[in-house]
N, C-alpha and C positions, 0 to 999 in steps of 0.2 A: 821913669825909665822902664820899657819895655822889658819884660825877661823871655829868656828865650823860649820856654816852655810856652807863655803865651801867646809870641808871636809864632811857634810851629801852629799851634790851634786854630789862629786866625788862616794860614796860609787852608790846613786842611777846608777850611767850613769854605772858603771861596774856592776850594777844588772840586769840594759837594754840589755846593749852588750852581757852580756853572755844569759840571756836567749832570744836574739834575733837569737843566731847562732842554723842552722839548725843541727837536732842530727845527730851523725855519726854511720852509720850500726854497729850493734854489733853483737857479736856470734848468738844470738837467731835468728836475722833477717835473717843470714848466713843460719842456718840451715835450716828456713821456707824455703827457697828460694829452697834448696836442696830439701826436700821433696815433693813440689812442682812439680820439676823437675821428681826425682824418678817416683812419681802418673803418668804423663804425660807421661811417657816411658813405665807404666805399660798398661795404655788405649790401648796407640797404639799396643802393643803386641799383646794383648788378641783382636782387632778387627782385626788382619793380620788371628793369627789364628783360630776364630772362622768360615770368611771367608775360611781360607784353607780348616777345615772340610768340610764345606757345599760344598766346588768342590770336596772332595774327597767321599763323600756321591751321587753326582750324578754321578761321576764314576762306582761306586760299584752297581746304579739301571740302568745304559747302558745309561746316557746323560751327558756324559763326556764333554765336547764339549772344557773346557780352561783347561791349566796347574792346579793342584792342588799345587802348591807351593806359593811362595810369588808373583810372577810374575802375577799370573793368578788373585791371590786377589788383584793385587791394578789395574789389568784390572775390575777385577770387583766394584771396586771401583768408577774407571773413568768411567765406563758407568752410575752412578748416576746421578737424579740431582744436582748440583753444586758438583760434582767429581771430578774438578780439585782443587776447596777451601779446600775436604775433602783430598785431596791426600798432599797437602801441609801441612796440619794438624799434617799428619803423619809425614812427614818430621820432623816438631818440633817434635813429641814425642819424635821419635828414636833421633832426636836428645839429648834430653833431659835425654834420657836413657845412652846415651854414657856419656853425663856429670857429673850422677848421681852416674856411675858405676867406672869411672875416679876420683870420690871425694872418693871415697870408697877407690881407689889402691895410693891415695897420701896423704890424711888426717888422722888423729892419731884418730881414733875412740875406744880408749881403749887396753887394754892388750890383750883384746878377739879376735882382730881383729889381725891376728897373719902374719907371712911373704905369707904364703901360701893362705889364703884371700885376702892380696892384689896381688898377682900375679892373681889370679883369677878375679878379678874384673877386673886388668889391661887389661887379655884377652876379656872379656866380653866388655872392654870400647871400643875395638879396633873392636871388633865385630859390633857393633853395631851403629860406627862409619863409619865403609863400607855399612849397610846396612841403615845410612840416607842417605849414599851417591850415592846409587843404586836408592835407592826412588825418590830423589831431581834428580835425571838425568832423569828417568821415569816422574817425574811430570811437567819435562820442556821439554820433546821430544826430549833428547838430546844422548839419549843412554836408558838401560838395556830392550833391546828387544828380548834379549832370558834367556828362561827358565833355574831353577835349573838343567835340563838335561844337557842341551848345554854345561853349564858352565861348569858342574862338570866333563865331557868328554874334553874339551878346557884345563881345568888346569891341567889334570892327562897325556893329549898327552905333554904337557909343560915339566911337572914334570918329565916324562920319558925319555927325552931328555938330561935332567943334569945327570953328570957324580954323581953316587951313587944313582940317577933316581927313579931306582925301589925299591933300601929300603927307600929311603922318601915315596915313594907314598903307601910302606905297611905299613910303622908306622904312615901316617896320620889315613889310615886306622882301624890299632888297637888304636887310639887314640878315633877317633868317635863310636868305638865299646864300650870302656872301657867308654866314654862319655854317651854313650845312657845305659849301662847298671848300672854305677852309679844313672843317673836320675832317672830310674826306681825301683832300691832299694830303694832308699830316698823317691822317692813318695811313697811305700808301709809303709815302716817302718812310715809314717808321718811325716820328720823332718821338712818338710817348717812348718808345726805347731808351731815352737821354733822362727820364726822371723813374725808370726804376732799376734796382739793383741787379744788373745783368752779370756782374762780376761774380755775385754769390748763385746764380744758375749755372745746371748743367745744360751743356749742352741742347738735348729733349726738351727739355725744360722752359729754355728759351723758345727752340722752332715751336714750341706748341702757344706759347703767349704772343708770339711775333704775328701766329696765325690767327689767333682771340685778336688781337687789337690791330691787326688791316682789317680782316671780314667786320670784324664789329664797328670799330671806328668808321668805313666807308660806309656802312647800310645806315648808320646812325647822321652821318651827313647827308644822305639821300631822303630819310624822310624829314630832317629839317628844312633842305632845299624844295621838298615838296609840299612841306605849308607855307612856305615864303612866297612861292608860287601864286599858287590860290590866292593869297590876302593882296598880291600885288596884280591878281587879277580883277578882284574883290574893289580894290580901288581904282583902278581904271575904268571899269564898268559903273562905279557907284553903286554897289549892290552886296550888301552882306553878307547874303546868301552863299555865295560866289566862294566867301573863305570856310575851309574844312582845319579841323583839329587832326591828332595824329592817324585817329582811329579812319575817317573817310578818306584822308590821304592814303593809308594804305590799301584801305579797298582799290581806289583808284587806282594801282600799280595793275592790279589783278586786271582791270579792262583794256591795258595795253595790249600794244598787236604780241608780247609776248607771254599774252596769256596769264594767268597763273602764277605760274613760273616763276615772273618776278617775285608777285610777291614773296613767294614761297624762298628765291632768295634772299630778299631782305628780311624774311622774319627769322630766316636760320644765322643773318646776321646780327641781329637784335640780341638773340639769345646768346650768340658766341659775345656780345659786348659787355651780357650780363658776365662771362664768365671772365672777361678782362678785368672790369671791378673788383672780383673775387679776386681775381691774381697782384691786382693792384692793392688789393687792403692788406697782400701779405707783404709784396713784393717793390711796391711804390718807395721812393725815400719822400718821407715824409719831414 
């Protein structure tokens, strides 16, 4: 027969052992970690392309001198001090953005989150998976040393070459068209408004992000629709050459009958998109 003094002993030691054992992560800590990640994917976005505009702004006033794509901004990255710290940085972002965009295309986030949201995110995860992976080679000197031009001329002489060739390389192309001109709707109408926390903004606050994500979102569909362009010109003529990356797409704005000008708006809207990111990595529900 147990006595009682014993079995108080017993009760204490399994009071000790359990609250000695460390907690195990639960959903809440799950999802801090995710949004986290998300924020971190949003920084580095928003500082690729605020960088983009500013090269694509001294294009537009004749001191062009690097690529205005992504190439050129983490050149101008690396020539900072500690530019290589900052360049690895990014690496983690994008990384962090594939991750973030990957828990979106395999996680049960509600009924709202429908089969066509996760297919999107899935693209976006894979996206964005190549481009830490373009960075991370950049940041180690181990490759991506040519420009959005090169490349997008390198894939399209590729793509020309597979038997059915030239309607892949026009339906990527009306896909980037139909891509940039989606963006540009959605920026006008305001729907990114609908996924970030407008309830906990003031007033200012809001008209000032309202105004980051129409300028930025529409100049950001205008230069996707402007290389969907090209590649779907690229294939109809059967000519490679034909398709431009970000960077001669926007040159190309500048030789419009208005001038300049354009460009010089879409690169002020470039920049304003970098700063919607920023306001999204605060401000997004993630």
């Amino acid at each position: 027969m147990t006595s009682p003094h014993t079995y108080k002993w017993g009760l204490q030691r399994a009071s000790s052992s359990s609250t000695d054992r460390s907690p195990t992560p639960g959903p809440a800590e799950g999802k801090q970690a995710l949004r986290a990640t998300g924020r971190a994917g949003f920084v580095a976005r928003g500082v690729v392309y605020v960088l983009v505009g500013a090269l694509a702004l001294q294009i537009a006033f004749g001191g062009g001198g690097r690529e205005a794509d992504r190439q050129g901004a983490l050149q101008q990255v690396a020539a900072q001090p500690f530019g290589k710290v900052m360049l690895w940085l990014l690496v983690v972002g994008f990384g962090c953005m594939a991750l973030w965009r990957a828990s979106g295309a395999l996680l049960d986030n509600g009924p709202s989150h429908k089969v066509g949201s996760r297919l999107l995110d899935a693209g976006r995860a894979v996206f964005y998976g190549f481009v830490c992976w373009g960075t991370a080679s950049f940041a180690a000197g181990t490759g991506g040393s040519s420009g959005s031009d090169a490349k997008s001329r390198d894939w399209t002489a590729s793509a020309l070459k597979l038997p059915g060739g030239q309607v892949l390389v026009g339906l990527a192309g009306v896909v980037l068209i139909g891509v940039g001109v989606t963006l540009a709707v959605r920026a006008v109408m305001r729907r990114f408004l609908r996924k970030l926390e407008t309830g906990k903004m003031g007033r200012r606050v809001r008209q000032a992000v309202t105004a980051l994500g129409v300028g930025g979102g529409t100049a950001r569909g205008a230069v996707f629709a402007g290389v969907g362009v090209f590649v779907l010109v690229a294939a109809i003529r059967f000519d490679p050459q034909q398709a431009k990356g970000m960077d001669a797409t926007l040159r190309t704005f500048a030789h419009t009958p208005a001038g300049p000008w354009l460009l010089v708006a879409v690169a002020i809207g470039l920049v304003l998109f970098g700063g919607f990111s920023f306001a999204s990595a605060r401000r997004r529900r993630l």
